[in-house]
FILO-705563 format. One record per residue (C-alpha): residue in three letters; x, y, z. Coordinates in steps of 0.1 Angstrom, whole numbers, plus 5000, padded with zeros to 4 digits. Each point is the difference from the previous one (the first is absolute). Layout:
N
AlaXYZ...
***
This chain:
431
Unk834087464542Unk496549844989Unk499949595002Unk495949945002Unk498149714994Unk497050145000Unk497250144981Unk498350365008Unk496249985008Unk498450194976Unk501949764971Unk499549685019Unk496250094999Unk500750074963Unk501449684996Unk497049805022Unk497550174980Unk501949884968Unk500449685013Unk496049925008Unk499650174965Unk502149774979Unk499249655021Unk495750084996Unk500150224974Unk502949994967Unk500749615008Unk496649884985Unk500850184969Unk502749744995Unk497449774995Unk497450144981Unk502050184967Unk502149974977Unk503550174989Unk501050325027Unk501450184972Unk497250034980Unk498750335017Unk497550074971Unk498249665008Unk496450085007Unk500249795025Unk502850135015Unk499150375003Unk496949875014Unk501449835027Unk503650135004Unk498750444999Unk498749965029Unk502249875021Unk502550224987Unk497850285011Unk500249915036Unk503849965003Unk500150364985Unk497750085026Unk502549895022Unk503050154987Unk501649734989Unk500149994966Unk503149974978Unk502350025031Unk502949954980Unk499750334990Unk500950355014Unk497650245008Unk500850164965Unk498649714982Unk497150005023Unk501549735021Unk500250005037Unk503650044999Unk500549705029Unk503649844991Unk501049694995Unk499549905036Unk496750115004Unk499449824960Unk501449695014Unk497949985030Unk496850074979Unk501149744969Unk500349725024Unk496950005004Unk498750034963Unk502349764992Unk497249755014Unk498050094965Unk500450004965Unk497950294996Unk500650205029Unk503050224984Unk497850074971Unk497250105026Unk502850195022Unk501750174968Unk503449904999Unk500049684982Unk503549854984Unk500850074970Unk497850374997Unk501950075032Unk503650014984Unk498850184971Unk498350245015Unk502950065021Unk502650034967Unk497150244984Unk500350205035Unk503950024998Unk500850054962Unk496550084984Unk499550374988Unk496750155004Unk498449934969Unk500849635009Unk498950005031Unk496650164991Unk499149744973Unk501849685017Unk500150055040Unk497150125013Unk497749794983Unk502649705014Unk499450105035Unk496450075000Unk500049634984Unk497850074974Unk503149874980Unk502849705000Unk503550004985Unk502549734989Unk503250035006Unk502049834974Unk503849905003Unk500949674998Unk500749834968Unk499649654992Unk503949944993Unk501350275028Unk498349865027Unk500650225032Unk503250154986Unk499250324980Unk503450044985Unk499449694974Unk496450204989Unk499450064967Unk497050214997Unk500850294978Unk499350364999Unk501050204975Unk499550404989Unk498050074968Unk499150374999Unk497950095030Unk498949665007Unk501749685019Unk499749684985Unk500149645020Unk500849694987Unk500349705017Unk498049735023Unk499949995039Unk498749745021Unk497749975035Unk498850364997Unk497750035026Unk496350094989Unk500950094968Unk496249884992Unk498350255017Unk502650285003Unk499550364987Unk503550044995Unk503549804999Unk503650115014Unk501949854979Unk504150005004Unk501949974971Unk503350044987Unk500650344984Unk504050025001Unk501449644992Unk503850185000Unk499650135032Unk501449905035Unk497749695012Unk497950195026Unk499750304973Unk498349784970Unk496550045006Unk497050225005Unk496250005018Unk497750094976Unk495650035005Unk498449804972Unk495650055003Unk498849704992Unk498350094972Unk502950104980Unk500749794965Unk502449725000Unk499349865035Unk499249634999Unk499549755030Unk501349694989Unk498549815029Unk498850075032Unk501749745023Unk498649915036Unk501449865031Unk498549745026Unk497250145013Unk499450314980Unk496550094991Unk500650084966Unk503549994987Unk501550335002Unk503350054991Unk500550054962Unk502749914972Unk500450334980Unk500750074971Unk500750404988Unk499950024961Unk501850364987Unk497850165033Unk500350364997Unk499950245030Unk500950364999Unk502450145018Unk498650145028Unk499249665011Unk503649925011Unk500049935040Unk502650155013Unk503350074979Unk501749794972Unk501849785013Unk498649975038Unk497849724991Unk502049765026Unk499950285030Unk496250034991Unk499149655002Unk502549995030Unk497850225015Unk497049844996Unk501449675006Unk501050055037Unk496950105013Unk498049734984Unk502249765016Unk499550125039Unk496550014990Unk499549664989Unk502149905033Unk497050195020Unk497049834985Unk501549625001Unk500350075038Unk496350014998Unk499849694978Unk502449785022Unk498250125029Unk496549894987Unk501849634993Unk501350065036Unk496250025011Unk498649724983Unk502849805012Unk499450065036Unk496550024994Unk500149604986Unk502649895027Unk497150145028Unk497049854982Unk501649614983Unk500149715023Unk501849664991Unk501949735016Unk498650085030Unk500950345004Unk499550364985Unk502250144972Unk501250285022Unk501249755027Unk502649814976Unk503750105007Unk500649994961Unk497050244996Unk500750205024Unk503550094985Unk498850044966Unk498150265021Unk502650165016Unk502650034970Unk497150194980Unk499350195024Unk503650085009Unk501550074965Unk496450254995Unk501250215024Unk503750014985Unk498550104970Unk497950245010Unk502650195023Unk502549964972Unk497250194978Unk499250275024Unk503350095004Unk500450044965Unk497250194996Unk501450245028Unk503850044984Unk497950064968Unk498250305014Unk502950165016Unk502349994975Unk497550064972Unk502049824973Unk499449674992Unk503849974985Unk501050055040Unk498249665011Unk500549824969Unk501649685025Unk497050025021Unk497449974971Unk501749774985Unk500349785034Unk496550035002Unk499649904962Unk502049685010Unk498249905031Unk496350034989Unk499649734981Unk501449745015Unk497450155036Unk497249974979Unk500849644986Unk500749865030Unk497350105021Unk497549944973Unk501649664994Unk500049915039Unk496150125001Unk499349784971Unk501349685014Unk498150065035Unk496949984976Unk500749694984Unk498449944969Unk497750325001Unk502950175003Unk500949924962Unk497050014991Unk498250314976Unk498150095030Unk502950135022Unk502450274989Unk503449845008Unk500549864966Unk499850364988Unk501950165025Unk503049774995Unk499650054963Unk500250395010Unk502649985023Unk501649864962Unk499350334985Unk501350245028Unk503549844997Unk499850124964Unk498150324993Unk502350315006Unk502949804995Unk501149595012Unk501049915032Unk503449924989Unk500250354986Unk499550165033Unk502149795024Unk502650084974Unk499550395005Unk499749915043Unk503749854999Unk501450284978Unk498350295028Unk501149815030Unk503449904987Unk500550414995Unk500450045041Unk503049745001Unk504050054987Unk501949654998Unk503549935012Unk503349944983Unk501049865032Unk501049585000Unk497449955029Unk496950225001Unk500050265036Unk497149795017Unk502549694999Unk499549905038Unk504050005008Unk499750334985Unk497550165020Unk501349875033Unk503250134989Unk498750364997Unk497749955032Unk503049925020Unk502250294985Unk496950205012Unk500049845040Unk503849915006Unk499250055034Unk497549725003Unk502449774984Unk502750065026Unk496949955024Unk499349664991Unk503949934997Unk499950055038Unk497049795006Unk501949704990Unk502950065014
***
């Protein structure tokens, strides 16, 4: 039986080293450029190369990856641990390698890719000297890939898409799209569509609009349009038809990942909170010494560490069972409970700051605005407490009995059919 709480010392001084690294080094990047995505920035290999250098150096680069992929091959556990922390940063995953959403596509080239496309489209992805776009939603599908229309259709050796998809991520700067699509509209519903690598530079692709979100450098997430776009063959991900498993795939691991790094943007809100609360005197009184305060405290701090043991242990069922399907409750609780963690605990540290709380020189505004966006990308929040009732309703039967078996007459009918004796015991006490 293992039940640990701790960390072994040769990671923890992995993850102190990482720690000092991010706070003085990555976080004044955050500052000083422009769009993370856009890795062929001048600026950004300037600054970003070397850093990236160092965390090699230190053998942490990509760890979402197996040694195979020239990962680390930590786990999820070990991933989470490390993510809280570069959660703190916008640029820090980019710095570290495993930035959302290159992560999930490198990890869907790594499950279905074949060699060729793995030479051409995943190891320049993890060496980051490329991004990708993932692109699956559709402006009238929403989160629910059975209403897509995106079509993909054979002509001689060559695919061709048709159709328009909406918020794919940094479609801008991206080397290449995965694009889902419908290949098999007679199909059963799970069977319809396909994964299919579209380069960027292929004829027919059109970005309608590149649409932004509070906070956002440079808006990033584009409305696509593919005009009779032509791929061979060979650029099928996986097999026709397993378009849905694929992006299943991918899906799962980007949510537990997000989960990891909004511990590490709650806690920073968590910091400046108590930070403010030490530091602010009024009424007579500090900040920190106000009963109301002081709860607003407590509950952050309380529902953090909820989260993040809810995470962790996620993480843990997801490296010993190896199959994402297997914890698909747990994700999806996680899914559900992180952005409601990050809202309130950036909207508690925003009203102990007052007015400089909403103000464009504090981060709370954007970090409630981002708590927004978590209970969206990968799927709504309604969507997932859906899928948590259906997996934890699976464990119970129900009854056909008038009264259910933990009706209390019931139950102290069947205790005392256990322990007659200690009835005829307390018979003889009152007589």
């Amino acid at each position: 039986m293992a039940w640990d709480f701790e960390t072994d010392a040769d990671f923890q001084a992995k993850l102190d080293w990482a720690d000092a690294f991010v706070r003085e080094e990555v976080e004044p990047l955050d500052h000083l450029l422009g769009a993370v995505y856009d890795v062929k920035n001048p600026n950004n290999i300037r600054l970003v190369r070397p850093l990236q250098a160092k965390v090699k150096a230190q053998g942490l680069w990509a760890c979402h990856l197996g040694p195979e992929l020239g990962g680390p091959g930590y786990g999820q556990v070990k991933l989470a641990l490390l993510n809280e922390i570069l959660g703190r940063s916008d640029f820090a995953p980019v710095v570290f390698g495993c930035q959302a959403p290159d992560t999930g596509n490198a990890e869907i080239l790594a499950h279905f890719g074949t060699a060729a496309q793995k030479a051409r489209y995943l190891q320049p992805l993890l060496n980051n000297e490329i991004v990708s776009c993932f692109s699956m939603t559709e402006p009238q599908g929403g989160a629910d890939p059975l209403v897509f229309t995106t079509r993909a259709t054979l002509d001689g050796d060559h695919w061709v898409i048709n159709g328009e998809k909406w918020f794919s991520s940094n479609a801008r700067w991206a080397d290449f799209l995965i694009v889902l699509a419908v290949t098999d509209p007679d199909a059963p519903p799970h069977a319809r569509m396909s994964m299919f690598i579209v380069p960027s530079e292929t004829p027919g692709i059109e970005i309608l609009r590149n649409v932004g979100f509070q906070g956002e450098r440079e808006p990033a997430h584009a409305y696509v349009r593919y005009t009779d776009v032509r791929v061979p063959l060979d650029h099928l991900l996986g097999d026709r038809g397993d378009g849905f498993g694929v992006a299943q795939t991918r899906l799962g691991g980007g949510r537990i990942h997000h989960a990891m790094r909004t511990i590490g943007e709650a806690r920073k809100a968590l910091d400046m909170m108590c930070e403010r609360a030490l530091s602010r005197t009024t009424a007579g009184s500090r900040l920190s010494e106000k009963q109301m305060v002081q709860e607003k405290i407590a509950d952050s701090w309380i529902e953090l560490e909820q989260f993040r043991l809810l995470v962790l242990r996620t993480a843990w069922l997801i490296d010993k069972h190896q199959d994402y399907r297997k914890v698909r409750k747990d994700i999806a609780a996680v899914k559900v409970a992180m952005p409601k963690v990050l809202h309130d605990i950036a909207s508690r540290a925003l009203q102990i700051h007052g007015s400089l709380g909403i103000s464009t020189e504090m981060p709370f505004m954007n970090q409630i605005a981002v708590s927004f966006i978590m209970g969206l990308a990968d799927g709504p929040t309604e969507v997932h407490k859906v899928t948590v009732a259906k997996q934890v309703l699976r464990n119970y039967r129900p009854t056909n009995d008038l009264f259910p078996a933990y009706n209390l007459l019931s139950a102290t009918e069947r205790a005392q059919e256990m322990y007659p004796e200690l009835e005829e015991l307390v018979a003889a006490e009152v007589a």
